[in-house]
Structure formats: C-alpha cells, structure tokens
N, CA, C and O atoms as CSV, one atom per row, in Angstrom:
chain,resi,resn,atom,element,x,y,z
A,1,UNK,N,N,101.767,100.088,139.190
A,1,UNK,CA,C,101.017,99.077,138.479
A,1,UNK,C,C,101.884,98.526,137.351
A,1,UNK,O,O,102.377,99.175,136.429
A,2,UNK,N,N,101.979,97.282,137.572
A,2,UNK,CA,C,102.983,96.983,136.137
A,2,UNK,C,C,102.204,95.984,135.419
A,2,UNK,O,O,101.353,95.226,135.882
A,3,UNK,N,N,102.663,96.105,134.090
A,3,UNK,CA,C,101.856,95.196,132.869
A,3,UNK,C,C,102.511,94.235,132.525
A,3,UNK,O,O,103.727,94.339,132.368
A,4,UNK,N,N,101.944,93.237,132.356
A,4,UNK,CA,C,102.606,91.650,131.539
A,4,UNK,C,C,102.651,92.116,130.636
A,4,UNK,O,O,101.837,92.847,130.071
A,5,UNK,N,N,104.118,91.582,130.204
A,5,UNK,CA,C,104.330,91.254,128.956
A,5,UNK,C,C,103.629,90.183,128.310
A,5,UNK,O,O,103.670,89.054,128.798
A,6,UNK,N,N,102.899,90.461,127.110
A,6,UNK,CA,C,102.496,89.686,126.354
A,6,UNK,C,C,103.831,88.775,125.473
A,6,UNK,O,O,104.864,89.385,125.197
A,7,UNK,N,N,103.715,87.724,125.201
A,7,UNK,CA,C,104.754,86.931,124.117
A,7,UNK,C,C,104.241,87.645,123.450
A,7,UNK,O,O,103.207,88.308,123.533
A,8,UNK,N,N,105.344,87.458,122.404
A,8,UNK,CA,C,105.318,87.648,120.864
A,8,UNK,C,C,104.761,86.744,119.890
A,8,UNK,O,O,105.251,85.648,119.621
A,9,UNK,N,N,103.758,87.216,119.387
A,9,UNK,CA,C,103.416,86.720,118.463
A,9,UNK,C,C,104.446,85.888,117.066
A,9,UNK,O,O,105.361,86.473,116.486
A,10,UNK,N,N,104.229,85.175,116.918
A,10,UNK,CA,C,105.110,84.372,115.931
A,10,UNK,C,C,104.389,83.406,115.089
A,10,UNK,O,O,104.047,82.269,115.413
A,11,UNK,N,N,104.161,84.131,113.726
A,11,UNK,CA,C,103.645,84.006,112.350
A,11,UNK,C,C,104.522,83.492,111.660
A,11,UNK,O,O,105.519,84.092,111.260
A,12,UNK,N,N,104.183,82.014,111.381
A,12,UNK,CA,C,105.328,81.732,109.989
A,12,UNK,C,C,105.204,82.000,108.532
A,12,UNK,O,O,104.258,82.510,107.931
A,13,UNK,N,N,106.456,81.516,108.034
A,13,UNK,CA,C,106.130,82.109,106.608
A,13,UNK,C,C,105.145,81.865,106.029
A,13,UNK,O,O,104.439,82.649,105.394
A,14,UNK,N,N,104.930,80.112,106.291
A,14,UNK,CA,C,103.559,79.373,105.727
A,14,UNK,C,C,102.145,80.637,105.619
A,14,UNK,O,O,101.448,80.794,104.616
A,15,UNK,N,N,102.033,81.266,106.683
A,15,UNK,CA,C,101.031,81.970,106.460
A,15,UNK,C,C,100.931,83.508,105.865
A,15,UNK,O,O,99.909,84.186,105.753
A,16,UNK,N,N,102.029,83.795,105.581
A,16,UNK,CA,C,102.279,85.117,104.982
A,16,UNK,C,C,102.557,84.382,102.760
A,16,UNK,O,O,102.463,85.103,101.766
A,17,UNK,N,N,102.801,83.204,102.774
A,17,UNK,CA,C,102.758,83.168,101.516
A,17,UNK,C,C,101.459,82.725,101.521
A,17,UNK,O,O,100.962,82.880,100.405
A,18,UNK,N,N,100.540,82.133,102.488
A,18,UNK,CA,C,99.323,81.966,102.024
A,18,UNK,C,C,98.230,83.164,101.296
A,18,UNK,O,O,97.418,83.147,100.371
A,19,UNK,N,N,98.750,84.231,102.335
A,19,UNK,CA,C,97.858,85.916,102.609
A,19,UNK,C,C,98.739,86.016,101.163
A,19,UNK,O,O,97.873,86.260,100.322
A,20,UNK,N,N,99.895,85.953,100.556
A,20,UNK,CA,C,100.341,86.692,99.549
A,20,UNK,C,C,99.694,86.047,98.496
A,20,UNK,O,O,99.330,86.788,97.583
A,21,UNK,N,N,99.408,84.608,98.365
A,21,UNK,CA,C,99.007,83.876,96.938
A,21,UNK,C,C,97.548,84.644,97.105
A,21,UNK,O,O,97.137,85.360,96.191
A,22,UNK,N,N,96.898,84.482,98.149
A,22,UNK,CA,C,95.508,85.102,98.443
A,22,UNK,C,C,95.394,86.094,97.343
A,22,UNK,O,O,94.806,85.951,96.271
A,23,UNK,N,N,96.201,87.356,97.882
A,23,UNK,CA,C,96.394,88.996,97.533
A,23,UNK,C,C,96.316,88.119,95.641
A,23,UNK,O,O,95.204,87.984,95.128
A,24,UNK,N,N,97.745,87.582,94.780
A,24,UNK,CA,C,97.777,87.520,93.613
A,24,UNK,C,C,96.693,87.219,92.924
A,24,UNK,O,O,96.470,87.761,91.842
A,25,UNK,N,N,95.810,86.237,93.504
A,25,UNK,CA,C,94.712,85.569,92.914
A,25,UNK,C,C,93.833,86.660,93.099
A,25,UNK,O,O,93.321,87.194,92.115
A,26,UNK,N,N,93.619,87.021,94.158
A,26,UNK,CA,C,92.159,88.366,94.164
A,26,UNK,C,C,92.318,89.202,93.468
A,26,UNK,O,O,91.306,89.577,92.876
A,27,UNK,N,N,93.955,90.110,93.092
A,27,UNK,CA,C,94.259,90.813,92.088
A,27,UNK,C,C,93.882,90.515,90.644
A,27,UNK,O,O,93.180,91.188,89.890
A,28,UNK,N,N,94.624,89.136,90.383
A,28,UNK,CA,C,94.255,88.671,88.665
A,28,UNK,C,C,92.647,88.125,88.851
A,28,UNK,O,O,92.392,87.399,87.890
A,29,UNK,N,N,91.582,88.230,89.693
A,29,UNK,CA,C,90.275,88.162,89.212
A,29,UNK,C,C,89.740,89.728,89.332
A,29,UNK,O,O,88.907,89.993,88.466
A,30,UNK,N,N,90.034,90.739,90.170
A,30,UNK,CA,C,90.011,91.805,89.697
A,30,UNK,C,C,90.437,92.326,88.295
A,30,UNK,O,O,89.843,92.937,87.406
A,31,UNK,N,N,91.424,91.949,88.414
A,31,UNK,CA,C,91.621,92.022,86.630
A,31,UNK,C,C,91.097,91.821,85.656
A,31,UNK,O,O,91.011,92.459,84.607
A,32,UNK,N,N,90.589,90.578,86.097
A,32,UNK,CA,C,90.032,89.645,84.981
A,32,UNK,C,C,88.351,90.241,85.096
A,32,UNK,O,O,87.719,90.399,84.051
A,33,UNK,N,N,87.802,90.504,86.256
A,33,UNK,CA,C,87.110,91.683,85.724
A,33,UNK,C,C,86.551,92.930,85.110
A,33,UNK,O,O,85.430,93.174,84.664
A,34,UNK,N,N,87.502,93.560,85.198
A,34,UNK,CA,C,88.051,94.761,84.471
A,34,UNK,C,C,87.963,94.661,82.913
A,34,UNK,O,O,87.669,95.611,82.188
A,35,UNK,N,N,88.243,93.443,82.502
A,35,UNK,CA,C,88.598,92.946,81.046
A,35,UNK,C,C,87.570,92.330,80.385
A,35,UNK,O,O,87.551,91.971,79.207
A,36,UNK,N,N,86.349,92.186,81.576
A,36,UNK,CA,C,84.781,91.691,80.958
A,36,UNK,C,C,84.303,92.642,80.109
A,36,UNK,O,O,83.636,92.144,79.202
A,37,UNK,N,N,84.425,94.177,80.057
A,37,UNK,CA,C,83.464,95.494,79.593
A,37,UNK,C,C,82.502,95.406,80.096
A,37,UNK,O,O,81.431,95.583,79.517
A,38,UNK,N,N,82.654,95.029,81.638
A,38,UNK,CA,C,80.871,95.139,81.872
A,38,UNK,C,C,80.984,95.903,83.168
A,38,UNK,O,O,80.857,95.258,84.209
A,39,UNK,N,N,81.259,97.497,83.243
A,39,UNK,CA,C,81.679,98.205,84.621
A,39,UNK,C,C,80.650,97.731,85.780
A,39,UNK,O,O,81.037,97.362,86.889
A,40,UNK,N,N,79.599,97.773,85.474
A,40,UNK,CA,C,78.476,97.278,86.522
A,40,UNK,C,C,79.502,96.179,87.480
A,40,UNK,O,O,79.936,96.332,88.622
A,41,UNK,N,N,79.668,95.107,86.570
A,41,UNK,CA,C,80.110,93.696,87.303
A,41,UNK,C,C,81.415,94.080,87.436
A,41,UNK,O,O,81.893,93.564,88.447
A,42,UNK,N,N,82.551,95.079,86.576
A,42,UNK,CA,C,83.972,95.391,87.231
A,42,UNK,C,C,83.755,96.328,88.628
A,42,UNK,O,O,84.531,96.199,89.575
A,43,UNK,N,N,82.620,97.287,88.661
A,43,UNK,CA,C,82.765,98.100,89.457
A,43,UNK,C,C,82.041,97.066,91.290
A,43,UNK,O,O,82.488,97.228,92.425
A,44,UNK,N,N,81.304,96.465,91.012
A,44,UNK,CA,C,80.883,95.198,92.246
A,44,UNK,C,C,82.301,94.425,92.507
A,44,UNK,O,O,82.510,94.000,93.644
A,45,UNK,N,N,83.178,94.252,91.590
A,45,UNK,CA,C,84.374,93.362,92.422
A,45,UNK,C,C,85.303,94.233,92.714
A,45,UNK,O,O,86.327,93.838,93.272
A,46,UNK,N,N,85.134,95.544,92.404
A,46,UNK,CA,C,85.935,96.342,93.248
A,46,UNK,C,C,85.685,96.833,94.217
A,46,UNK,O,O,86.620,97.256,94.896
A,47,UNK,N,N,84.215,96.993,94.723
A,47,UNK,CA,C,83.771,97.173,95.654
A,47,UNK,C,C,83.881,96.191,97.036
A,47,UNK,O,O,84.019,96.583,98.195
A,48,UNK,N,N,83.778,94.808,96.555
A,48,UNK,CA,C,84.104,94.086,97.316
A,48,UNK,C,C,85.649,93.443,97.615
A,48,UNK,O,O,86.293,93.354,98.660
A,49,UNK,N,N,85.965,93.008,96.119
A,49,UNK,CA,C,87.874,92.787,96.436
A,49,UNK,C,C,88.744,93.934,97.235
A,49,UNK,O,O,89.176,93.834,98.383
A,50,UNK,N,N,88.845,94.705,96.615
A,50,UNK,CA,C,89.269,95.966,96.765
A,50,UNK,C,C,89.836,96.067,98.800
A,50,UNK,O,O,90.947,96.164,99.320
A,51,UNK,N,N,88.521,95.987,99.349
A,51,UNK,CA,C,88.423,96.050,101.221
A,51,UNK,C,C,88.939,94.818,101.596
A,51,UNK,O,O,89.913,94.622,102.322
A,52,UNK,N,N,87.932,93.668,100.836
A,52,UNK,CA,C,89.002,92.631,101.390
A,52,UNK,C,C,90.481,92.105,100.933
A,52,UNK,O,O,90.933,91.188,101.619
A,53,UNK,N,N,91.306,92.592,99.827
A,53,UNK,CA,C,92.345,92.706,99.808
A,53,UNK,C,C,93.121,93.674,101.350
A,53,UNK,O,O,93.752,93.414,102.375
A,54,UNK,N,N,92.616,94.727,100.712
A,54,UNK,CA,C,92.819,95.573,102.238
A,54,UNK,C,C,92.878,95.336,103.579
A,54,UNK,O,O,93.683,95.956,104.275
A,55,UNK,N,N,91.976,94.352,104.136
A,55,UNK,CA,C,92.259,93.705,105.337
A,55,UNK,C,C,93.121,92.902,105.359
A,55,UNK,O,O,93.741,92.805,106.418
A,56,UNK,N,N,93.499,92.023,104.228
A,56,UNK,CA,C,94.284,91.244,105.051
A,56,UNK,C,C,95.527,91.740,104.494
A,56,UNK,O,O,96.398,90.957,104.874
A,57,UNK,N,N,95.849,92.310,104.050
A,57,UNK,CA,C,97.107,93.282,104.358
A,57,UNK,C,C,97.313,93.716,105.694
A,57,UNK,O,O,98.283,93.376,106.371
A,58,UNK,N,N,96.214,94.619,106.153
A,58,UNK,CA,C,95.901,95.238,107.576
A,58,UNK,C,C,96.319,94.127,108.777
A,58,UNK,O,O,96.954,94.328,109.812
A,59,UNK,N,N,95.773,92.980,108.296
A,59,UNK,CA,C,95.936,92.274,109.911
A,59,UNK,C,C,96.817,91.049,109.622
A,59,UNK,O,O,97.130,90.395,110.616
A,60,UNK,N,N,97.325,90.578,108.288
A,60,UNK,CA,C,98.533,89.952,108.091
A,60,UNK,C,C,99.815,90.377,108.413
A,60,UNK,O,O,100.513,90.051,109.373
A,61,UNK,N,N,100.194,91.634,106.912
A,61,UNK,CA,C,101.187,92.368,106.819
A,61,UNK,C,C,101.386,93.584,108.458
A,61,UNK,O,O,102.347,93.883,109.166
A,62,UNK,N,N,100.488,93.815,108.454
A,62,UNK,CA,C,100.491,94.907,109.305
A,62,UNK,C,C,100.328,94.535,110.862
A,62,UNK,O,O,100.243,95.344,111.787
A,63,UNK,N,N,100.304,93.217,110.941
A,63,UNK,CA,C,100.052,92.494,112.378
A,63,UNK,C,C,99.178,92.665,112.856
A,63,UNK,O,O,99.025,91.992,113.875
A,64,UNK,N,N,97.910,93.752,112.436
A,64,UNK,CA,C,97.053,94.094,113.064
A,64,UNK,C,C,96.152,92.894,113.873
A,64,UNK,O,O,95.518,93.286,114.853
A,65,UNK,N,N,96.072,91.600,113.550
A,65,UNK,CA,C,95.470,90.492,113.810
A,65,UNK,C,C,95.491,90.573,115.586
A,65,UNK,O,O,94.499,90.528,116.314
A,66,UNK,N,N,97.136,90.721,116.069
A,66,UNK,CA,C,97.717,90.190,117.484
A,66,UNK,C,C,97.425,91.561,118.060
A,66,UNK,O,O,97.993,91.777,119.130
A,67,UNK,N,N,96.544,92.685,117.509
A,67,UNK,CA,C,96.565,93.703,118.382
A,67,UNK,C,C,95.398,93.809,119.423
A,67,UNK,O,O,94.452,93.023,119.487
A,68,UNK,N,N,95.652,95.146,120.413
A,68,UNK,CA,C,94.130,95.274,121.259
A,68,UNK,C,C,93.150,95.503,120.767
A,68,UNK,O,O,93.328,95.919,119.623
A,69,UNK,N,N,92.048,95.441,121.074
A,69,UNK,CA,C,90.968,95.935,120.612
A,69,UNK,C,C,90.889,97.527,120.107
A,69,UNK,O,O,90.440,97.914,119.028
A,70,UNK,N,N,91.515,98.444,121.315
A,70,UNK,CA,C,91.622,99.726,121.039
A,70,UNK,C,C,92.268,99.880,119.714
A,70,UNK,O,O,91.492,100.360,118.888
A,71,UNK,N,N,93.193,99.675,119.359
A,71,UNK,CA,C,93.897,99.951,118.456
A,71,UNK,C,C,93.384,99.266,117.138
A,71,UNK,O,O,93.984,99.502,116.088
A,72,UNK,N,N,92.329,98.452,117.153
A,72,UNK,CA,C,91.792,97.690,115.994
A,72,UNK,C,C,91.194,99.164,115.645
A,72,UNK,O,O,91.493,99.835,114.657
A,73,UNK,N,N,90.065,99.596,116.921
A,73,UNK,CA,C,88.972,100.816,116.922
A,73,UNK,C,C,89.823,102.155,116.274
A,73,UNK,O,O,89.406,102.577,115.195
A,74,UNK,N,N,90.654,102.634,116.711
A,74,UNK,CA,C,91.487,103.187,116.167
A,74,UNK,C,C,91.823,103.865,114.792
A,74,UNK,O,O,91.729,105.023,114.384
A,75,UNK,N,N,92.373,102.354,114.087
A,75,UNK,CA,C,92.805,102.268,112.450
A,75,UNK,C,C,91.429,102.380,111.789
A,75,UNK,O,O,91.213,103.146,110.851
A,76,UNK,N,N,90.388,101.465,112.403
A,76,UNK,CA,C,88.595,102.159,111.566
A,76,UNK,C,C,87.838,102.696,111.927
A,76,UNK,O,O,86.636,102.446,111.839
A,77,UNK,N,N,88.463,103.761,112.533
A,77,UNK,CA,C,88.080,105.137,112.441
A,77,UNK,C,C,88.600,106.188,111.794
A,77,UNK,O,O,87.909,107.133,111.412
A,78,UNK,N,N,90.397,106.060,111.551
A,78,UNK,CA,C,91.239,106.514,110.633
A,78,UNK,C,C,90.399,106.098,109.131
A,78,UNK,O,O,89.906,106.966,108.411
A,79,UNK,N,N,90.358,105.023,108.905
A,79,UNK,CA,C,89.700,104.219,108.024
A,79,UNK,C,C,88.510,105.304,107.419
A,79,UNK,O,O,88.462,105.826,106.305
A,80,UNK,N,N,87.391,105.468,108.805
A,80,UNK,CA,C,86.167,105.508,108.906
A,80,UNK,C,C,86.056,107.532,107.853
A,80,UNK,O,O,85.318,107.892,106.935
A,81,UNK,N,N,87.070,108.231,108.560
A,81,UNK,CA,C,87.251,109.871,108.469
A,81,UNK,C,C,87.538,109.943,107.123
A,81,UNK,O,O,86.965,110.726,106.365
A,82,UNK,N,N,88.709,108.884,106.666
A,82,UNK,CA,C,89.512,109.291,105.471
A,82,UNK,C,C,88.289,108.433,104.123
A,82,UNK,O,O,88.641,108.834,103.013
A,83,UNK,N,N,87.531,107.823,104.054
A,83,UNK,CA,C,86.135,107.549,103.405
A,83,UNK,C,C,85.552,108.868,103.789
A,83,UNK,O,O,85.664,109.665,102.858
A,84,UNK,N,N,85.033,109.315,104.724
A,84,UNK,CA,C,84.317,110.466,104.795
A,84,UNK,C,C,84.881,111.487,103.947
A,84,UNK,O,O,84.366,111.867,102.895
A,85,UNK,N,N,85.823,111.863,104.379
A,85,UNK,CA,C,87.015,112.891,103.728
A,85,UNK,C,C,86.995,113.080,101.705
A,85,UNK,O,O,86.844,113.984,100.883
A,86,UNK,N,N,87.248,111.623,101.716
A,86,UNK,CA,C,86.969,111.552,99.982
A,86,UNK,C,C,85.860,111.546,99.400
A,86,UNK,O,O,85.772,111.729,98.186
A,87,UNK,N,N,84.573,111.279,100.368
A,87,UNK,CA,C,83.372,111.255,99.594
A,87,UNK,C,C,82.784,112.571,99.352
A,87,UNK,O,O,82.046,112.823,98.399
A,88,UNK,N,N,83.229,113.592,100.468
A,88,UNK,CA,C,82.706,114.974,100.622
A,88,UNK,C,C,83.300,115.401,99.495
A,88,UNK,O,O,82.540,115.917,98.676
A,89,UNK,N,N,85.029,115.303,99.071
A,89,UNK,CA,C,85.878,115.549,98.320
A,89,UNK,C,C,85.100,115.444,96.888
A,89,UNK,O,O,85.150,116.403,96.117
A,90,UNK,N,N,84.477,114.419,96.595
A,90,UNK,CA,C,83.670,113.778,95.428
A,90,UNK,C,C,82.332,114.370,95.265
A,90,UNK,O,O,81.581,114.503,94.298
A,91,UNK,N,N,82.274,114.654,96.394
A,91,UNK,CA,C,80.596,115.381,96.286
A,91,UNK,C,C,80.612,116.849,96.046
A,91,UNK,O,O,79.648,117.604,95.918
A,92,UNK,N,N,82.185,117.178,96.000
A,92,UNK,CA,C,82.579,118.824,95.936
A,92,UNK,C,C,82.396,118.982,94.625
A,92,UNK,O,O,81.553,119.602,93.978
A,93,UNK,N,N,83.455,118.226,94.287
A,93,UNK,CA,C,83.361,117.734,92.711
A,93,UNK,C,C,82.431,117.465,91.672
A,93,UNK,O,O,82.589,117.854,90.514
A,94,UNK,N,N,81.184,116.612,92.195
A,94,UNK,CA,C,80.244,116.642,91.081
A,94,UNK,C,C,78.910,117.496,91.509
A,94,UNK,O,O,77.863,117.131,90.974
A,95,UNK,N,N,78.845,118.641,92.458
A,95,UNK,CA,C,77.875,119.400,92.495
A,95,UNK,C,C,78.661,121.143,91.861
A,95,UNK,O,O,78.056,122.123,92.296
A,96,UNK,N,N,79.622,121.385,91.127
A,96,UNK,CA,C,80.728,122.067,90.874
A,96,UNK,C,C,80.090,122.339,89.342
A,96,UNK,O,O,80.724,122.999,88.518
C-alpha cells in the first residue's frame, strides 16, 4: 500500500509576522492588564489571552495548522493530562 505524498505546505513570511505582531499586541494588553490592580479583570485576560496566545503558536509556529487530524487529537490530549496533572498538583497543595 503506498501513500501520497502530500506537498508541502508553504507559509510566507507575511503570515508569520502577522501571528508575531498578533502574539506582541496580546502580550502588551495582557500587560496592560496586569497594571489595572484589578486581579478579577487581570486574572479573566489571562484566562483567555494566555490559550489563545498558545494556539497560535501551536498551529502557526509549530505548523500544527497543515497537520492530520490524529495528531491535532494527540497534542490535546497531551494538552488535556498535563492541565489535569497541575490541577491535582494544586489541589495537593491547598488541601495540605
């Protein structure tokens, strides 16, 4: 049984400085949250910036975008264990 080769994917720069200005700007409003004193509203944009910074690292930087499905399933489940892993970790911690 033999498999096609898939082409190669070919990403230009245009879109890797887009994903990077992305990343700077989501960073300096994270920041710029942080610098309100109001953890409620710093701790909500970290909750949300935070993952979506993270993805598109994941499927920019990391090509994950051009991959199979399996291997999407894969990384969030790695994803999925290592959240599990730290929350138990945290829950060790404040019942201690």
């Amino acid at each position: 049984m033999q498999h096609r080769a898939e082409p190669p994917h070919i990403v230009g720069y245009a879109t890797f400085i887009k994903v990077w200005i992305a990343l700077v700007v989501l960073t300096g409003l994270l920041v710029g949250l942080s610098l309100t004193h109001r953890p409620n509203l710093a701790l909500l944009g970290l909750l949300v910036i935070t993952p979506t910074k993270a993805s598109l690292v994941f499927f920019y930087f990391m090509h994950l975008k051009y991959e199979s499905a399996a291997l999407k399933y894969m990384v969030a489940a790695a994803i999925g264990v290592l959240i599990i892993f730290i929350g138990l970790t945290f829950s060790d911690y404040l019942f201690r």
